[in-house]
Every structure is written in structure tokens, then in C-alpha cells.
VONULUM-354503 format. One line per field, with one value per residue (C-alpha): residue number from 1; residue in one letter; x, z, y. Coordinates in nm, 4 decimals, decimal comma, padded with zeros to 6 digits, m for minus. Layout:
N
i = (NUM|...)
aa = (A|...)
xx = (X|...)
zz = (Z|...)
yy = (Y|...)
***
This chain:
391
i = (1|2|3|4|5|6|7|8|9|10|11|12|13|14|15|16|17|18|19|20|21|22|23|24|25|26|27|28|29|30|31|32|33|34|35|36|37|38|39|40|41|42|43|44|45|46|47|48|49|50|51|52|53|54|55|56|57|58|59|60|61|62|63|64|65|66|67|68|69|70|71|72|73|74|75|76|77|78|79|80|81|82|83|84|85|86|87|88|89|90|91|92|93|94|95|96|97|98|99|100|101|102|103|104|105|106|107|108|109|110|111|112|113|114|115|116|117|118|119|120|121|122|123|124|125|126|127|128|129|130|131|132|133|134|135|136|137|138|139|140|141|142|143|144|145|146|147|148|149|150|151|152|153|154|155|156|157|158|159|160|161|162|163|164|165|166|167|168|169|170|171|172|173|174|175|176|177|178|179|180|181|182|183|184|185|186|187|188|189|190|191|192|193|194|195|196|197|198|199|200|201|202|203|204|205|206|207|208|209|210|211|212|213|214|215|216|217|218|219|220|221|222|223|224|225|226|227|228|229|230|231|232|233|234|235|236|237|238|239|240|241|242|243|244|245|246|247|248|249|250|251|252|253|254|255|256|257|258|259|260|261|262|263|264|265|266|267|268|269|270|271|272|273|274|275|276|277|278|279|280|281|282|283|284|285|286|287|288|289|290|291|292|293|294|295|296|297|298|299|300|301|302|303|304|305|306|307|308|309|310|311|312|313|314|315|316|317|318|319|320|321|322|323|324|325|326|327|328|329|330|331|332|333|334|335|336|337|338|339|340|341|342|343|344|345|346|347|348|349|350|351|352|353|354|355|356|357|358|359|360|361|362|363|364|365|366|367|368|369|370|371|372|373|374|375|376|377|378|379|380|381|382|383|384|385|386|387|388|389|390|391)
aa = (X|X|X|X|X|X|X|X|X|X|X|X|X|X|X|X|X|X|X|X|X|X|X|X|X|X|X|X|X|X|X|X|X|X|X|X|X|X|X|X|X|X|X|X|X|X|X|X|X|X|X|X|X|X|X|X|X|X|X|X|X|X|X|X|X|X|X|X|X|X|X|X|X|X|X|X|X|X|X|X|X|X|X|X|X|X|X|X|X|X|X|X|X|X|X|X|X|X|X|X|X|X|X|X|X|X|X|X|X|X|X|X|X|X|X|X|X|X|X|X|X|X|X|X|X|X|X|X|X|X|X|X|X|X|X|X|X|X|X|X|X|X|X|X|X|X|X|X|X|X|X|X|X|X|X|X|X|X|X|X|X|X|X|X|X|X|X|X|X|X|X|X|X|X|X|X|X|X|X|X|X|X|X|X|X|X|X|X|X|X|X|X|X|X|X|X|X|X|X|X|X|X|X|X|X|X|X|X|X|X|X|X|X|X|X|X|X|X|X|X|X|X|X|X|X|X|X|X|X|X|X|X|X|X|X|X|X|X|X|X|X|X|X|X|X|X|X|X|X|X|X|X|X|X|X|X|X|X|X|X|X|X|X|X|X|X|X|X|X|X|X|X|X|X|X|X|X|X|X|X|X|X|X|X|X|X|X|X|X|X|X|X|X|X|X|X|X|X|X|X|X|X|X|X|X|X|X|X|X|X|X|X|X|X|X|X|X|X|X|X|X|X|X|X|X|X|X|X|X|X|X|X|X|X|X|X|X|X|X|X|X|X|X|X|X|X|X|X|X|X|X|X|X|X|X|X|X|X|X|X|X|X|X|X|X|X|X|X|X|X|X|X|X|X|X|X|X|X|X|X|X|X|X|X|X|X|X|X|X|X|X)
xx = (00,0000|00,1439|00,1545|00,2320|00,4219|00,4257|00,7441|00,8276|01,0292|01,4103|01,2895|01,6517|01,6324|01,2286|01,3072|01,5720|01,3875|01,1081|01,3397|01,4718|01,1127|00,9675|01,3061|01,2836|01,4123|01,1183|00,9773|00,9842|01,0181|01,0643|01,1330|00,7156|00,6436|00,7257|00,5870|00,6297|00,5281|00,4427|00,1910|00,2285|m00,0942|m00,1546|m00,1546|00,1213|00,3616|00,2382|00,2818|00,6227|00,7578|00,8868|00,9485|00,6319|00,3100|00,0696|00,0578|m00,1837|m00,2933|m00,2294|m00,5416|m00,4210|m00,3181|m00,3704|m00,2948|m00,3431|m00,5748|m00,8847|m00,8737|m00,8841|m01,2548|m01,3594|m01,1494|m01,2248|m01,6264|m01,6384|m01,4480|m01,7128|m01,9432|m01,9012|m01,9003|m02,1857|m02,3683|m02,6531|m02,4420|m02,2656|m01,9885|m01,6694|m01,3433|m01,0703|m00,8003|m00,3950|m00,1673|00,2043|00,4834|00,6121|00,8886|00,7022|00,7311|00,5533|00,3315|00,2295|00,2168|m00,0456|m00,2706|m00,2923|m00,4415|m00,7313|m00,7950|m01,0333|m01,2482|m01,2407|m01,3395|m01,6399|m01,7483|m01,7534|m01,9134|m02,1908|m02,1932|m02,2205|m02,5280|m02,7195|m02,6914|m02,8962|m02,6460|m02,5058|m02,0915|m01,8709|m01,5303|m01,2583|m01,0040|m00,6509|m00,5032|m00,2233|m00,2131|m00,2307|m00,3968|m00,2051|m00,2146|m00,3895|m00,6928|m00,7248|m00,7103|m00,9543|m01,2087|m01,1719|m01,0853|m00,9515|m01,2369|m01,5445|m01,4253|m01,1628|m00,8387|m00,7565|m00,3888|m00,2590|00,0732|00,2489|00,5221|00,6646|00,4810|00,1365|m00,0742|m00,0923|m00,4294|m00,4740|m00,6264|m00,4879|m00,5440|m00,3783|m00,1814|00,0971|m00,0616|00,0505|m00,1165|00,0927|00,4405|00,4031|00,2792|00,5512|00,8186|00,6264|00,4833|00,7421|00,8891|01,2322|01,3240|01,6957|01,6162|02,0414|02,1842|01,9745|01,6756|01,6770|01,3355|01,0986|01,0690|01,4824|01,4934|01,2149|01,3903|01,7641|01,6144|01,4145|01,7405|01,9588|01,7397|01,7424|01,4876|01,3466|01,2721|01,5039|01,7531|01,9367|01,9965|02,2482|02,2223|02,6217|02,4711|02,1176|02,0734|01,6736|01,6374|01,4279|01,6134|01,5135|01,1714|01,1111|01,2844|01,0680|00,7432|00,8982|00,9120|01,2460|01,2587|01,6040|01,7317|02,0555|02,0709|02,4167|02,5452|02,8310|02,5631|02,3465|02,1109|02,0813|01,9758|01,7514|01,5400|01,5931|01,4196|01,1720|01,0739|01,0505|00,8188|00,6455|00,6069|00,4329|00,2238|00,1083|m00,0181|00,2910|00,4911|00,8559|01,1384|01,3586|01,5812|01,9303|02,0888|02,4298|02,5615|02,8938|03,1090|03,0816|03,4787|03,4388|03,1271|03,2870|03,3407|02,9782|02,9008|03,0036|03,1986|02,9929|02,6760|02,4783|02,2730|02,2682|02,4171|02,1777|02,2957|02,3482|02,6798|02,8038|02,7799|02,9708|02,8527|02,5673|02,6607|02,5817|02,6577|02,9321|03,1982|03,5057|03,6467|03,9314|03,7326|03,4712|03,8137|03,8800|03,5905|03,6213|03,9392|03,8168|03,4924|03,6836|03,9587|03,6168|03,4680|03,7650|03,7910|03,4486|03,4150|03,7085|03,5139|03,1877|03,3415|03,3827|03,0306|02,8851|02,8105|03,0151|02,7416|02,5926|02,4822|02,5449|02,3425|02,5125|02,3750|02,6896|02,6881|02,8214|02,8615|02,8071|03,0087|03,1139|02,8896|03,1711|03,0986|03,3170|03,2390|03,3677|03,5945|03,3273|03,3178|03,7042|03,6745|03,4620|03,6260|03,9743|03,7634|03,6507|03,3407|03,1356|02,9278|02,5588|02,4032|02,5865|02,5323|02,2071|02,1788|01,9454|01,9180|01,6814|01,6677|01,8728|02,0451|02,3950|02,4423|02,3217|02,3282|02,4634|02,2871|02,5723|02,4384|02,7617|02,7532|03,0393|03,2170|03,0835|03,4079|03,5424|03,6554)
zz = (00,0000|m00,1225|00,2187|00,3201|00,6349|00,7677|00,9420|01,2511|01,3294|01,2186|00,9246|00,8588|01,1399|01,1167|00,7485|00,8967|01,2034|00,9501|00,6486|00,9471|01,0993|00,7533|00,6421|00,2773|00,1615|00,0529|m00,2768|m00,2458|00,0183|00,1118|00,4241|00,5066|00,4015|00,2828|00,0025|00,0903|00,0693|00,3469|00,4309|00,8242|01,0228|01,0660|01,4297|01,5264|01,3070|01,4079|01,7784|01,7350|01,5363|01,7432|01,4928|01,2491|01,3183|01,0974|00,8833|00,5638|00,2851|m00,0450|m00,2636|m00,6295|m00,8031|m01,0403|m01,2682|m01,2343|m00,9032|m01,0910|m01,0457|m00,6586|m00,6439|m00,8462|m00,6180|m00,3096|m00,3315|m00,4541|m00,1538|00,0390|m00,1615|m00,0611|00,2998|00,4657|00,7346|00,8040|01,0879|00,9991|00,7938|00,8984|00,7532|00,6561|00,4104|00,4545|00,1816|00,1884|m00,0037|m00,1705|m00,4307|m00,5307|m00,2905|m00,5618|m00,6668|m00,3084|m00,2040|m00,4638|m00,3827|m00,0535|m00,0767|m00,3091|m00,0620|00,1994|m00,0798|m00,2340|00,1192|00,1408|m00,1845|m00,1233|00,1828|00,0112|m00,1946|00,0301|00,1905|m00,1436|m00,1593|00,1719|00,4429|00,7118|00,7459|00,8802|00,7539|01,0099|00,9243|01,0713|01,0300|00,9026|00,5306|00,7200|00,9955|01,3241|01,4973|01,7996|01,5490|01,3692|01,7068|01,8675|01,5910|01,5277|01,1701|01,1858|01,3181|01,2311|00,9462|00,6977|00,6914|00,2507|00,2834|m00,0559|m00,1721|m00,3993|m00,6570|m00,9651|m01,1873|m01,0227|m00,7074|m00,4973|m00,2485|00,1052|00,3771|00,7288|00,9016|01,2169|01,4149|01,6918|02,0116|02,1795|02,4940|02,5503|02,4588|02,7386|02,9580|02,9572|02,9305|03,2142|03,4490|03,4843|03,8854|03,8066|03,6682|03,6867|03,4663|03,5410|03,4353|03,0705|03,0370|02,6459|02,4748|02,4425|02,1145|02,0653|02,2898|02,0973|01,7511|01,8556|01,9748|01,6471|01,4347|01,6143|01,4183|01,6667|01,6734|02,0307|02,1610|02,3516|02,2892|02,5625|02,5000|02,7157|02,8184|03,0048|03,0590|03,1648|03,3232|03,3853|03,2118|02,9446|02,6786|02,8755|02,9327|02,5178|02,4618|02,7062|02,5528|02,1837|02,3553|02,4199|02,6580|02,8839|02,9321|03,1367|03,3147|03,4202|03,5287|03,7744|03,9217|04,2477|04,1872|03,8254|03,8894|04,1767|03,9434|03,6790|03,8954|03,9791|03,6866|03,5280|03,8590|03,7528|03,4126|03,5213|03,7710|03,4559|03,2599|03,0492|02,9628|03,1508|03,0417|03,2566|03,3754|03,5509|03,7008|03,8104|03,9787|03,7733|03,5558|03,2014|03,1962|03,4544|03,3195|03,2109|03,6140|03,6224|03,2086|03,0641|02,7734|02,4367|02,6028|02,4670|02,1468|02,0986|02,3095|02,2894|02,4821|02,5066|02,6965|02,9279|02,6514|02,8976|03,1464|03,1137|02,9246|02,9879|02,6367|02,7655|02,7413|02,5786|02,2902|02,4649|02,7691|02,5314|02,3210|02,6422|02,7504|02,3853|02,4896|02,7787|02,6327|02,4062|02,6339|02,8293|02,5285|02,4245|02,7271|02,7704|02,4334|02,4438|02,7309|02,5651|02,2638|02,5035|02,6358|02,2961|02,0748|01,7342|01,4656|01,7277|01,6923|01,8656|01,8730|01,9950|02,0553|02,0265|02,1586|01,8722|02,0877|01,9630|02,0093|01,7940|01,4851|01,5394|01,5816|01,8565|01,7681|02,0150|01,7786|01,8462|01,4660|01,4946|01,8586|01,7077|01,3343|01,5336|01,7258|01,3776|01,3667|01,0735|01,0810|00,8968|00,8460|00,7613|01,0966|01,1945|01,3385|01,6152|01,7515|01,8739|01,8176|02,0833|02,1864|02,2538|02,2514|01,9683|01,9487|01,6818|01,5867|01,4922|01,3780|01,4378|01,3433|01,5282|01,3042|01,2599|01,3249|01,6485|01,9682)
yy = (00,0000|00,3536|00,5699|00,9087|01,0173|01,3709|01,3964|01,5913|01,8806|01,7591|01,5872|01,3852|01,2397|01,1447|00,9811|00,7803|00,6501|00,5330|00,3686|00,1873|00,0578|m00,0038|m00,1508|00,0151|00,3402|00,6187|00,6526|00,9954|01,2603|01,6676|01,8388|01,8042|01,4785|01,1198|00,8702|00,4824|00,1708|m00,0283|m00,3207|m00,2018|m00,1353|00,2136|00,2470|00,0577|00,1679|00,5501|00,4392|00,2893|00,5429|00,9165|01,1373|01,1193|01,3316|01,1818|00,8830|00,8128|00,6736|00,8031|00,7507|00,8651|01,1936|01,4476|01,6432|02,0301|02,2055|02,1926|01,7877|01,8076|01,9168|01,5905|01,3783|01,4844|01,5189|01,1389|01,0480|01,2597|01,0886|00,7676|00,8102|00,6242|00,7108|01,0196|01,2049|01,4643|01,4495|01,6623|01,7071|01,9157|01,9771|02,0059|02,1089|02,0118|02,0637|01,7576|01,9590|02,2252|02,5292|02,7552|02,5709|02,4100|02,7939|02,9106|02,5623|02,6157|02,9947|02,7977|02,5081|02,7361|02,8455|02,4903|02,3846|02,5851|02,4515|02,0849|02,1626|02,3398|02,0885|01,7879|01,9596|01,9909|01,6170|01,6308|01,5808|01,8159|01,8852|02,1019|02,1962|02,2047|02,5090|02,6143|02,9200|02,7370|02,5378|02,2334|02,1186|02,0049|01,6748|01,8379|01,9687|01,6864|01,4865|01,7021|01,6778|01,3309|01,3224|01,0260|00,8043|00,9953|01,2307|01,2808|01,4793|01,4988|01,5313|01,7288|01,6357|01,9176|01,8484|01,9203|01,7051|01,5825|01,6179|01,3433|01,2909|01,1188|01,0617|01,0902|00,7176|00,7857|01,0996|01,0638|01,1166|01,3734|01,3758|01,0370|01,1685|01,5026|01,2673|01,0423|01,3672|01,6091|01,3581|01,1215|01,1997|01,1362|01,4925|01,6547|01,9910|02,0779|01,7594|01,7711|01,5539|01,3394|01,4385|01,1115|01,1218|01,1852|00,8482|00,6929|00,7742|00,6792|00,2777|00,2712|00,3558|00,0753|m00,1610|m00,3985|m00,6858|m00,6258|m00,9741|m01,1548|m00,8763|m00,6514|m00,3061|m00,1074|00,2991|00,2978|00,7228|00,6528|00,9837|00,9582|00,6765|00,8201|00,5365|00,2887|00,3566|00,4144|00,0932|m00,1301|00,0394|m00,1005|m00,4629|m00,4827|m00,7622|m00,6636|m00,3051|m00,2411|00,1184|00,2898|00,6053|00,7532|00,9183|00,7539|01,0229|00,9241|00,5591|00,6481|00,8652|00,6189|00,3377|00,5707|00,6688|00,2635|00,2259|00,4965|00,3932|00,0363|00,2399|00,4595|00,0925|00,0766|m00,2418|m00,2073|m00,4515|m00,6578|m00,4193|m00,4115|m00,0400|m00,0420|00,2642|00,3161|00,4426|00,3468|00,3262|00,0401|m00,1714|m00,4874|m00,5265|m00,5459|m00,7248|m00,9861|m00,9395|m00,9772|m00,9445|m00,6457|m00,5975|m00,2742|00,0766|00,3531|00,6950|01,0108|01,0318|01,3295|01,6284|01,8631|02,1515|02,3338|02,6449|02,9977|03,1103|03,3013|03,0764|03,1500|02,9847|02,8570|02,7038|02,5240|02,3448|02,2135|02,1350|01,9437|01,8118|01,6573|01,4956|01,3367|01,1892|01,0246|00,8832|00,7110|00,5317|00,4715|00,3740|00,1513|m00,0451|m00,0267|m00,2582|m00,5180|m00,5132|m00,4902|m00,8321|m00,8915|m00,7050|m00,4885|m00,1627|00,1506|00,4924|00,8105|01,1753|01,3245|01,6948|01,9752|02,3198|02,6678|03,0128|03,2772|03,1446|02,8078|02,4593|02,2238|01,8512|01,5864|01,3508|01,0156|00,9448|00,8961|00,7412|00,4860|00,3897|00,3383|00,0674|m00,0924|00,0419|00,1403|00,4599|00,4026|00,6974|01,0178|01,2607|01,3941|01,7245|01,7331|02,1066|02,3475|02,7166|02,9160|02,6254|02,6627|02,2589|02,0511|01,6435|01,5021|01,1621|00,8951|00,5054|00,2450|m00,0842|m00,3072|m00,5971|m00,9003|m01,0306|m00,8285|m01,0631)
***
């Protein structure tokens, strides 16, 4: 089935997370939107996946704007039932920024005309409008679009005009629940965004059952918690920090309080310099973490004190690293947010692609940028695989 995906807010990193579920690359995709096929249920693959906000079904194309009023009120058409009939329209751009553009300033007026429409065909609807060209996840949500309505998803490029419907959106009342509710919060030490967590597991590629995955930084424990919601069946926990595994453990508790599946779990109150006194050697499936990125920064920080602040990351990961290898089983995988810090319009990147090749590993995916506005630390998303052949 030919399927659409609307992908989050660091697009790269959302197209990679779903290539990697749906284990084929994308027909076709933009910084809005992707075109795949997939036989996957709608709902799980929108609930496994963090970084998409909608998923659909694309139901043909056209040729030119005129087309889209034909399409659209046969769909309408053919939807059964007296109540009354709501939906809403969402233009995105698929290639075509000018063209998408001058679409989307025709799509209220078009909306207003299948809903006249519908009603001279003797049944009552409602057209649900944004002030944006597309309608978010929380309107579509709250007005049920995708259970007793329709969301027409228009997708804009250069040669034709492909239509959908929305079948499912991410939930968001279930991702700030997990991220603003959990007890275990340390707002100093940097907290991993859910959905960063969610996205990083998903692009180990890691079959979850009877697998063990490893966070040697657990900080809160956020990893953890994504990765026994995606089945994984063991999870090992560590940090240097007591405080770190206490809220960790609270926050699995927490997790199985809220109705969620937890995994197995193990914490060990370490360093990750020192965990093969606590693994055994070859015993992991995949590492997924977000090691120390350095001190919180002020944004005042010289030049001089961030490249040694550099200096010293990178003397940590290649220890830690270097006992990590150990840990991790021949083929593994290994998922890094590796921090990139900002000053003086400049860029400081911790040397963990190096770290990691000198230790035989193979990077996957070219670097993914993960950074928000006005932050003076971004996380670099890094996809190793370990040699099949390593001892």
C-alpha cells in the first residue's frame, strides 16, 4: 500500500527513524512529508515510530488544481452514514514550494465549496479550518478526523498532485505525559526528549525480543523507558551518578504504575569506563545513549574554555568507548547523541566518529543534526555498526 508520512520537526532524522522501521528506503520525500510503501498497520507503526506526526494513505493523483474538487467530493461521496460528515483539508509541499504555495491559498475556498456541496446532496458537514495550510495533529485529534471524518492530505510536486487521507496521528497527549509527568526529573543535568529516545532505539534496528539493550549514561532513564514500551525484553541502566539511577528506577516504577509495559531491567551505579566489572563481555545488542555532553553552558563561554571542555569529552569517550566494545556483541549496533557546541557562529564537535572507526566500527548513516533554536548545545545523531568479526 502507497503511504504518506508527515514527518516531525528535524525531518533527517524522522526519514531515517522510519526507512529503518519499515526496512525500505522512501519513494519519495521533502522536508514536510514522505511517500512509501508499506503493508504495516496504521496504528502501530504511528505508535512505534517518534518522529512522524501523521501517517496516511495516499489515494491517487492528479494532474493540475482543478482535479482536486472531483477527487475529493467522490471520496465525500461515498461516505456512509446520516451524521454529519466533517473534515478538513492540509496542503504540503512535496517539491514544489511555488506551486504548493499558490494551492494552498485555493484550498479554503475549495473547502467551502464541497461543503456546500455535500449539503445539497442532503447531508449536514462542517469543515474544520486552521489558520495554518495544514492542519495540526492536535486539530485533527480534537475533531476526530480520523475516526469519524476525513483529513484529505494534498501532496504538492513538480509534476502531479498526490491525495490522502490521514489514518492515524501521533498522540501527543501520551508523549508530554511520559516527558512532564514522569517523577524522576533533573532539569540541570539535561533531560533526552521522548521522542529523541524513541527515535535513537528505532534507528539501532534492533529486533526487540530476547535482545538486551544497554544505556552505560542513563541519566533519567528516558532510553530505557522508550525501549521497554517497543518490547524490548532486557534493558541495562548505568550512570556515575546515584542520583541518576535512583530517578531512573523511579521513573521505570512509575512507568508500570502509569499501565505501560517495563522490560527486565538491571541499574548499576557506575562508571561506564568500569562496566565490564559489572558485564560480561559480548553481552549487549545494541548501546543507545546520550553520553556526558559537557557543562551546562551559559553562552558566555570562551572559545578557549569550550576546546577544552572538547578536549576533555573526548579523552572520556575514548575510554568509555574503548570499554563499551567489550560489552557490545560482534554485529551490534550503537546509537550516539553526540553533543556539537556553539560560540562565535563556530561549531566544537567531540571527535566520536574517529573514537569509534579506530575501534573498527562502521558509521551508517551520515550525521544527523538534532538542535533546537537558541540552543547553545546541539546532538549530533551517529548510527555504528560493530564488526561481525570483532573478539
Amino acid at each position: 500500500m502507497k503511504k504518506f508520512a508527515i514527518l516531525g520537526l528535524h525531518p533527517e532524522l524522522s526519514l531515517a527513524e522510519l526507512e529503518t522501521v519499515t526496512k525500505s528506503k522512501v519513494d519519495k520525500s521533502s522536508d514536510q512529508v514522505a511517500i512509501f510503501e508499506s503493508d504495516a498497520d496504521f496504528d502501530n507503526l504511528q505508535k512505534t515510530l517518534g518522529g512522524t506526526q501523521k501517517l496516511g494513505e495516499v489515494l491517487g493523483s492528479v494532474k493540475d488544481a482543478q482535479e482536486i474538487e472531483d477527487h475529493l467530493l467522490a471520496v465525500l461521496n461515498n461516505q456512509v452514514g446520516d451524521n454529519k460528515l466533517r473534515f478538513g483539508i492540509s496542503v504540503y509541499d512535496l517539491g514544489d514550494t511555488r506551486r504548493t504555495k499558490e494551492i494552498q491559498k485555493y484550498m479554503h475556498k475549495l473547502g467551502i465549496t464541497l461543503k456546500k456541496s455535500v449539503k445539497e446532496s442532503g447531508r449536514s458537514a462542517r469543515l474544520v479550518t486552521s489558520n495554518e495550510p495544514t492542519l495540526s495533529t492536535v486539530v485533527v485529534a480534537k475533531n476526530k478526523l480520523t475516526k469519524n471524518g476525513i483529513e484529505f492530505v494534498i501532496l504538492v510536486d513538480e509534476s502531479e498532485i498526490q491525495i490522502g487521507v490521514t489514518k492515524t496521528v501521533q498522540d501527543f497527549d501520551d508523549w508530554s505525559h511520559r516527558d512532564y509527568e514522569r517523577p524522576g526529573r533533573d532539569a540541570r543535568s539535561g533531560m533526552l526528549p521522548p521522542k529523541l529516545a524513541r527515535m535513537m532505539v528505532n534507528l539501532a534496528g534492533v529486533e526487540p525480543q530476547n535482545s538486551y539493550l544497554l544505556d552505560p549514561f542513563c541519566g533519567s532513564g528516558t532510553i530505557l523507558m522508550e525501549a521497554s514500551i517497543l518490547w524490548f525484553d532486557n534493558v541495562i541502566g548505568s550512570d556515575i551518578s546515584k542520583r541518576a539511577i535512583e530517578d531512573t528506577r523511579d521513573n521505570l516504577d512509575w512507568l508500570e504504575s502509569e499501565g505501560y509495559r517495563v522490560a527486565d531491567n538491571t541499574l548499576i551505579c557506575a562508571s561506564a569506563t568500569d562496566l565490564t566489572e559489572h558485564l560480561d563481555k559480548n553481552s549487549v545488542d545494541a548501546i543507545v545513549t546520550e553520553p556526558f555532553l559537557g557543562n551546562p553552558r551559559q553562552g558566555k563561554e570562551r572559545v578557549q574554555d569550550i576546546e577544552h571542555a572538547i578536549e576533555a569529552l573526548a579523552e572520556l569517550y575514548d575510554s568509555a568507548f574503548a570499554e563499551l566494545d567489550k560489552i557490545l556483541k560482534p554485529g551490534g549496533k550503537m546509537v550516539i547523541a553526540s553533543p556539537v557546541h556553539y560560540a562565535n557562529e563556530q561549531e566544537f564537535h567531540v571527535p566520536t566518529i574517529e573514537i569509534l572507526e579506530n575501534l573498527g566500527y562502521t558509521l551508517e548513516h551520515n550525521p544527523i543534526l538534532y538542535k533546537r533554536e537558541g540552543q547553545f548545545v546541539g546532538r549530533e545523531i551517529l548510527v555504528f555498526k560493530k564488526a561481525n568479526n570483532s573478539l
